[in-house]
C-alpha positions, 0 to 999 in steps of 0.5 A: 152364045157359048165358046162352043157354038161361037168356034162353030161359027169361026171355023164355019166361015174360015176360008182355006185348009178345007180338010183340016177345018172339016176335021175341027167341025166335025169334031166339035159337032161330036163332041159338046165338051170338045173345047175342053181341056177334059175332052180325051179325044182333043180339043179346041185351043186358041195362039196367037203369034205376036208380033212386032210388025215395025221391027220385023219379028215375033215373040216366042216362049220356049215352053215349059212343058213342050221345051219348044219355041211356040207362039202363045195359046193353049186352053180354052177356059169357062170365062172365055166369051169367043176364040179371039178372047181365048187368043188373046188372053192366053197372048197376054198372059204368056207374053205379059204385054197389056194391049195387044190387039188381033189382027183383023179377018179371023184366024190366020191358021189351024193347025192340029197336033198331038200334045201330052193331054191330047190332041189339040185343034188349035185355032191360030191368031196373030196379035200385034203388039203395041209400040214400046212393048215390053214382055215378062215371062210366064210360069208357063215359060222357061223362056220369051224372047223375039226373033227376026222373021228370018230367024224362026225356022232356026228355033222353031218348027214348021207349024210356027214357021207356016204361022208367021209365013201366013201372018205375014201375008195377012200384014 
């Protein structure tokens, strides 16, 4: 089975923000590029917020290119088998923390916005971190740093901030 074939399947069976996921699958029934990087009129893209559950908070990058607090995400890349591999791969890389796992369920969000390059679908995952987690910033982060739950609408944006409410339900 493809990336492609498998973000159908995901977001086939997404339950909630049923316009929203409309948009994605229609996209991507238009668009057989439309998980790529290349694709101009948007594409697919995979976070995952981490999490520290025990502690109460979750790690952000302030991203180099963006100058936000986000979660962790971005492309998708050929070697990605399934969204949830995208997720947590981007999660490893931006974080530098070995053994995250994702939550279980699927995704917990989309959320669609326009970037630099285009517009991106982004399928959103949480992925817990394990005990003793310690994080190393990217060449894609200016910074990394965890925030208490409380904290996030102080630094970041209301789609982050919709993420780690949604995440929280899902805990």
């Amino acid at each position: 089975m493809s990336l492609h074939d498998d973000a159908v399947l995901v977001l086939k069976g997404y339950e909630g923000q049923e316009d929203l996921r409309q948009v994605y699958v229609g996209h991507l029934e238009t668009h057989p590029d439309g998980m790529w990087k290349a694709c101009r009129d948007g594409h697919v893209t995979a976070s995952a917020l981490v999490i520290d559950s025990g502690r109460g908070r979750v790690l952000l990058t302030l991203h180099k290119k963006m100058r936000m607090w986000l979660q962790m995400g971005g492309h998708c890349e050929p070697a990605d088998g399934t969204l949830e591999e995208a997720a947590l791969r981007e999660a490893t890389e931006e974080s530098g923390i070995a053994g995250l796992t994702l939550l279980p369920g699927g995704p917990v969000r989309l959320d669609r916005h326009h970037t630099p390059c285009a517009w991106h679908l982004d399928v959103q995952y949480a992925a817990l971190a394990p005990a003793g987690a310690v994080e190393a910033i990217s060449d894609e982060s200016l910074d990394l740093r965890w925030f208490a739950y409380d904290e996030v609408a102080d630094v970041a944006d209301d789609s982050v901030v919709r993420l780690v409410r949604a995440t929280r339900d899902r805990l």
